[in-house]
N, C-alpha and C positions, 0 to 999 in steps of 0.2 A: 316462586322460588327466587331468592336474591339471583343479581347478576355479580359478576367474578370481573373483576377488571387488572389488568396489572399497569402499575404507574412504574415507569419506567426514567429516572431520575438522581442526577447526584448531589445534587444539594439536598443532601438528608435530612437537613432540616425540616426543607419546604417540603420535601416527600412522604416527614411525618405527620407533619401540618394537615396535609391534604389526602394521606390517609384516613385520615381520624374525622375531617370532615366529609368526607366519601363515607367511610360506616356509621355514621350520623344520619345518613340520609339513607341506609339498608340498604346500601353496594358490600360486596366482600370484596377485600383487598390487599393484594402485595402489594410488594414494593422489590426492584431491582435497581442497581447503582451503573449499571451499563449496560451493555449490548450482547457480551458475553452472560452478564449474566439472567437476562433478559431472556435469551434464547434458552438457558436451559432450564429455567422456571415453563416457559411456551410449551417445550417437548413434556414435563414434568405434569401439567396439568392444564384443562380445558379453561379458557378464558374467554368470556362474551365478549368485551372492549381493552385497548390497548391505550392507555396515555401516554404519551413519551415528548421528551424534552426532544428539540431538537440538536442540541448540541449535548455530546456525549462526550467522556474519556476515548470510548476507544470506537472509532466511525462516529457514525450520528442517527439520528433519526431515519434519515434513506436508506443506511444500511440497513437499519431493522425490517423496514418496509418491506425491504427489497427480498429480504431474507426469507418473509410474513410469507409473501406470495411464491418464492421458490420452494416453501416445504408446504405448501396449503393449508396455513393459517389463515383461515379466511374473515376471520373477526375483523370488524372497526376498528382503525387507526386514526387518532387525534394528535395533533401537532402541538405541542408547545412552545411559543418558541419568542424571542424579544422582538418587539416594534423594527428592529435592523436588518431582522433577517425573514421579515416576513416575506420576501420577494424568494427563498427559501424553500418558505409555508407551500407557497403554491407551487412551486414544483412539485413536491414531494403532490402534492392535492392531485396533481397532474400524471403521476406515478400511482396514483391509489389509493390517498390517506383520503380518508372520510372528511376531515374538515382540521381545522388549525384555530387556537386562541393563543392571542398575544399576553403576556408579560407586563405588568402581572395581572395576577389573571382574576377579573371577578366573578365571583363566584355565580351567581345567577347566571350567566351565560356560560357559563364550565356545564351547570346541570342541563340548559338548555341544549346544548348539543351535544354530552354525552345521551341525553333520552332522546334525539332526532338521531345518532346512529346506531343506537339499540332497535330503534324502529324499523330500518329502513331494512327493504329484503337483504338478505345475505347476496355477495357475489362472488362472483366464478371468474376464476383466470382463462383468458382463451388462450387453446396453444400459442396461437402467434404469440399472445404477451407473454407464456411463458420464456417463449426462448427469447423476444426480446430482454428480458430481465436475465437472462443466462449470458448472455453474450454484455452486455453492460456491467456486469458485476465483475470484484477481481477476479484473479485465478481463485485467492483464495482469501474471502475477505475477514477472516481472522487473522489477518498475516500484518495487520498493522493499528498504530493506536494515533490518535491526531494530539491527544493532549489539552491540556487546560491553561497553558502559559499564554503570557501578553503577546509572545511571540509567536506560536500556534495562532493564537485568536487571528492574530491577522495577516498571520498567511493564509489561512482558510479562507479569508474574507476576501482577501481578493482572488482565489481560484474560485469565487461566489460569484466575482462580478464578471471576470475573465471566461468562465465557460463558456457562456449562451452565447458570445459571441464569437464571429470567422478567426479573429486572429490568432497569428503563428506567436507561439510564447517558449521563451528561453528559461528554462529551470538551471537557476545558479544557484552551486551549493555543494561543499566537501562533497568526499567519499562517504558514504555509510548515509547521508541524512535524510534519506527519505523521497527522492526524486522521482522513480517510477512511481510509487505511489499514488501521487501530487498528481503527475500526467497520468494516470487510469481516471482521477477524480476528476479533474477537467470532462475528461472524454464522457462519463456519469453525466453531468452536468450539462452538458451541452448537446446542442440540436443533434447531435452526428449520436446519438447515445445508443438507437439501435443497430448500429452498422458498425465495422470489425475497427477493432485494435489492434494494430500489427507493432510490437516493439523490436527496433534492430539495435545490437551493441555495435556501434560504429571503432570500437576500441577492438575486437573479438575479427571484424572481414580482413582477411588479406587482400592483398592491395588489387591483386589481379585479378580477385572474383567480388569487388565490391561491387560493380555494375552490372553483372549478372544477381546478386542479392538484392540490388536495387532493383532492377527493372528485369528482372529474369534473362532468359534465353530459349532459345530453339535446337533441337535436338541435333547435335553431330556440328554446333556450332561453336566449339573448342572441343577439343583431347577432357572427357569427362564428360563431356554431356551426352550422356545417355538418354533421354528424356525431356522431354518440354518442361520448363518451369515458370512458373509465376512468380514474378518480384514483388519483393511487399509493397512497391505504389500500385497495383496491380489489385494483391488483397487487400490490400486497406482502402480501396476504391468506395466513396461515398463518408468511411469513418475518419480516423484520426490514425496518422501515423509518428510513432516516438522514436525522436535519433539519440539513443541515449549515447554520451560523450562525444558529442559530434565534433569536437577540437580534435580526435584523434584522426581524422579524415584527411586522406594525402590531399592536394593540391590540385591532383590531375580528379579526384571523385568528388571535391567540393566544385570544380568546373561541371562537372556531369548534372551534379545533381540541382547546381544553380540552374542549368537548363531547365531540368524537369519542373521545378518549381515556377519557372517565371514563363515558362509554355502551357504548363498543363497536360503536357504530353510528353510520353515515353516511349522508348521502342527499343524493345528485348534482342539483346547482342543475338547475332547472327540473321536478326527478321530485316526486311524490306518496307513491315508497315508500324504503321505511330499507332498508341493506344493512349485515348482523353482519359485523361484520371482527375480525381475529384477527391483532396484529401486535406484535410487540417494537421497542418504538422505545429508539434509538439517538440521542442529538442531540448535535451540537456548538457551542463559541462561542468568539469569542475576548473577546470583552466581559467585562467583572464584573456579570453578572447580577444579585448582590444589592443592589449599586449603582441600577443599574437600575429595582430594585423600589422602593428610595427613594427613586427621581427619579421613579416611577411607568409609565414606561415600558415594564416587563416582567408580567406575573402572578402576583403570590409565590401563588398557588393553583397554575399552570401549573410555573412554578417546581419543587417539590416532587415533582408527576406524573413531570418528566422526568428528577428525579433523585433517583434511590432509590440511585444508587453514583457517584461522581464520579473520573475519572480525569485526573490533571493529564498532559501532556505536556510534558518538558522543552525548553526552546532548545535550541541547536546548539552554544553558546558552554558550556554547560553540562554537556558530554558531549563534552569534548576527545577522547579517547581515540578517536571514532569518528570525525571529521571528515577524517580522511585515507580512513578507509574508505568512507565515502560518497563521498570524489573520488572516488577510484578505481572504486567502484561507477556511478558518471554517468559518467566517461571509459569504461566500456567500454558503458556504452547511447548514449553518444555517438558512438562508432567507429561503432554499429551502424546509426544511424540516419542518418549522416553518411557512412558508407562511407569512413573514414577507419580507419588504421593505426597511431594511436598508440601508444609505450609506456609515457608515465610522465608526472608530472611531474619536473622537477629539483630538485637539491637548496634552491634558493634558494626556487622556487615552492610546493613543498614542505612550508619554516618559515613563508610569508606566510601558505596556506592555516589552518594550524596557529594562529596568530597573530590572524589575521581576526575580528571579535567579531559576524560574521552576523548582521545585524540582521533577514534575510528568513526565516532558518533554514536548513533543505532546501532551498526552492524555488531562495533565490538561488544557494544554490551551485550546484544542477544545471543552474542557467541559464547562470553562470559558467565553470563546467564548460565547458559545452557551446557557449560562446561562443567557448571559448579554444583549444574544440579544433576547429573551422571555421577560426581562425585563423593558429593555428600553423604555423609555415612546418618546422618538424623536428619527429622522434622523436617531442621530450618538449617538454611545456607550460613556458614561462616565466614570470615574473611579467611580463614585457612583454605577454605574452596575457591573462594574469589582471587586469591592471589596477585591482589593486587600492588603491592609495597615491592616485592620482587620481580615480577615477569612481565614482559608487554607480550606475553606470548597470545592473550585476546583480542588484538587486533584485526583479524579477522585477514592480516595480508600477508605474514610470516610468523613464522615461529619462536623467534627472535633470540636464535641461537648463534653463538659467534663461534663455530667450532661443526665443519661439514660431517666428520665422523659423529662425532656426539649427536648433532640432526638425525642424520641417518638410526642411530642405536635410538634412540626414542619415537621415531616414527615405528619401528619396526616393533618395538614394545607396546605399543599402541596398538597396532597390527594385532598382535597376539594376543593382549590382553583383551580383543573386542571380538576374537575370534576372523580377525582379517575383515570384519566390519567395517567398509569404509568411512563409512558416515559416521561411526561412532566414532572409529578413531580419529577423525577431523576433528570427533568435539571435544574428545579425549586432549588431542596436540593446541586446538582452541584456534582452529583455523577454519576456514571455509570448506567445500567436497572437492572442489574446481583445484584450489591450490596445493591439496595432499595431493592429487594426480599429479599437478606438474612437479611435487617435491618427488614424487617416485619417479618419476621419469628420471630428473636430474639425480636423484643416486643410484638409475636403473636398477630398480627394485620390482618384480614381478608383480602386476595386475592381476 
């Protein structure tokens, strides 16, 4: 009986190229154009061998992998991938894939190793690997797309070179671009990949419980502490810890936590003893930090500690090339999450998105996305759902309403029309879940 292979590929071209020569040689053969749709061809039907590119629209090759082994796909995984990123190749080799050919690719050695892992016995995930691969992976790794832009390529490339090694790396980069992200993929990528990710919003602690967040406490060691707690240097012991917006950190918890960094040791408000901690810190901001330091605001000593490799992240406006692919990438997490059957946007929606100078980033459009596709009355999204030429109400950070009564009578219509559904009516108003809370608070509106 033929074997069943899926190539997994976006250069369509080269995917039909090399289907066609795959059933040349009595393989059967799909084809998938990413990782999403990859996956659902895998659930859909049994496949002997995997090919896949290692650079995808939305994750990559690892993700797939990774995915392979968390649902017990247990078929052959081959790596395709360019002469640049073979050092790549073998990680992922090292995670599981069967074996890896470089770009481009010739063909007698494509056959020779696709028939050495048809061969070779089947394997089995041991628990430990499993939950190694659980704890490494995002929360949820449909939850983001890396993209095909010049400026994608090489910010990938260097969280490629940047993982495997110790150092503390600063994620600089708007609101909305994609920052936690980037620091989960590090943490994938690097030695520390089976050990905890603990991510803190340094923007989110009050001032007075930052150091207990940091480094925990001991029970009846303030008014509230009920309980022993562990600080995330604490959980994150051994992995990687993420300070996301760590320019919003007072003065007196950038002194703190310069200690903890440059000792390696912590000790949890109210204890007596130090605890060695072991962690790779990851921060982000969207501030100008050195600015900062000359307004005195920040710790050009801290400064320094946290960044030994600096990774800018680009805007959205910056990286045309992918802005249709990330619609499209929020329209189908937005079908999913909304139970809705969209196909597309239209042609007119289409060039607006295209056009659009996204002042939120990512966030707004997935918010806009996701707004447009709740409201859509057809198929395909229009610019009447997108609404874009009028409203910045998809921002993802306000409503962007000049008028507090008027706020309020449309949150409330929201409210109603979604059945007091919060979430929808976030997507409803075209804002985040976090910020309708705090808009009901501020027109004391009942939860």
């Amino acid at each position: 009986m033929a074997h069943a292979i899926l190539i997994v590929e976006d250069d369509l071209t080269f995917a039909t190229i090399l289907k066609t020569w795959l059933g040349k040689k009595g393989f059967l053969v799909d084809t998938a154009s990413n990782n999403v749709r990859a996956r659902k061809q895998l659930e859909a039907r049994a496949y002997d061998l995997v090919l896949s590119d290692l650079r995808l629209p939305d994750q990559d090759g690892i993700f797939l992998l990774q995915w392979m082994r968390e649902h017990n796909h247990l078929m052959p995984l081959i790596i395709m991938t360019s002469y640049a990123d073979i050092q790549s190749a073998v990680q992922a080799m090292k995670q599981g894939a069967s074996d890896y050919v470089s770009k481009p690719i010739q063909p007698d050695i494509l056959l020779k190793k696709i028939e050495e892992a048809l061969q070779a016995p089947p394997t089995s995930v041991a628990p430990s690997e499993k939950k190694s691969a659980k704890t490494t992976s995002l929360k949820n790794p449909n939850d983001y797309l890396e993209g095909k832009s010049e400026a994608a390529r090489q910010l990938y490339s260097y969280v490629g070179l940047v993982a495997p090694t110790p150092m503390a790396v600063l994620i600089n980069g708007a609101s909305g671009t994609g920052k936690e992200y980037v620091a989960h993929r590090i943490h994938q990528l690097s030695k520390r990949a089976d050990k905890p990710f603990i991510a803190i919003d340094c923007g989110s602690i009050p001032k007075d419980l930052a150091a207990s967040e940091f480094f925990g406490h001991v029970k009846g060691s303030f008014t509230g502490a009920l309980t022993d707690k562990k600080g995330a240097f604490v959980e994150a012991n051994g992995g990687t810890l993420f300070l996301d917006e760590i320019g919003n950190l007072s003065y007196e918890v950038q002194v703190q936590l310069l200690r903890a960094i440059q000792e390696k040791r912590i000790r949890p408000v109210g204890s007596t003893k130090e605890i060695e901690v072991d962690v790779r810190l990851i921060s982000a901001t969207n501030e100008n930090l050195p600015q900062a330091i000359e307004k005195g605001n920040f710790r050009e000593d801290l400064y320094h500690r946290i960044n030994e490799f600096t990774l800018r992240m680009p805007a959205l406006k910056d990286r045309p090339e992918d802005i249709l692919l990330f619609a499209n990438f929020f329209l189908d997490q937005a079908n999913r999450e909304l139970d809705r059957q969209l196909i597309g946007f239209n042609a007119e929606a289409s060039r607006l998105i295209q056009q659009y100078p996204w002042p939120g980033n990512l966030r707004q459009l997935k918010n806009t996305v996701k707004r447009a596709t709740l409201l859509a009355q057809d198929s395909f999204i229009t610019p009447v759902e997108l609404a874009l030429e009028t409203t910045e109400q998809a921002s993802g950070s306000s409503i962007a309403l000049h008028d507090e009564a008027d706020e309020k009578r449309r949150i409330l219509n929201a409210l109603q029309q979604t059945g007091n559904n919060k979430s929808k009516a976030a997507t409803l108003l075209g804002i985040d879940r976090k910020t309708l809370y705090n808009k009901l608070k501020l027109h004391n509106i009942p939860t």
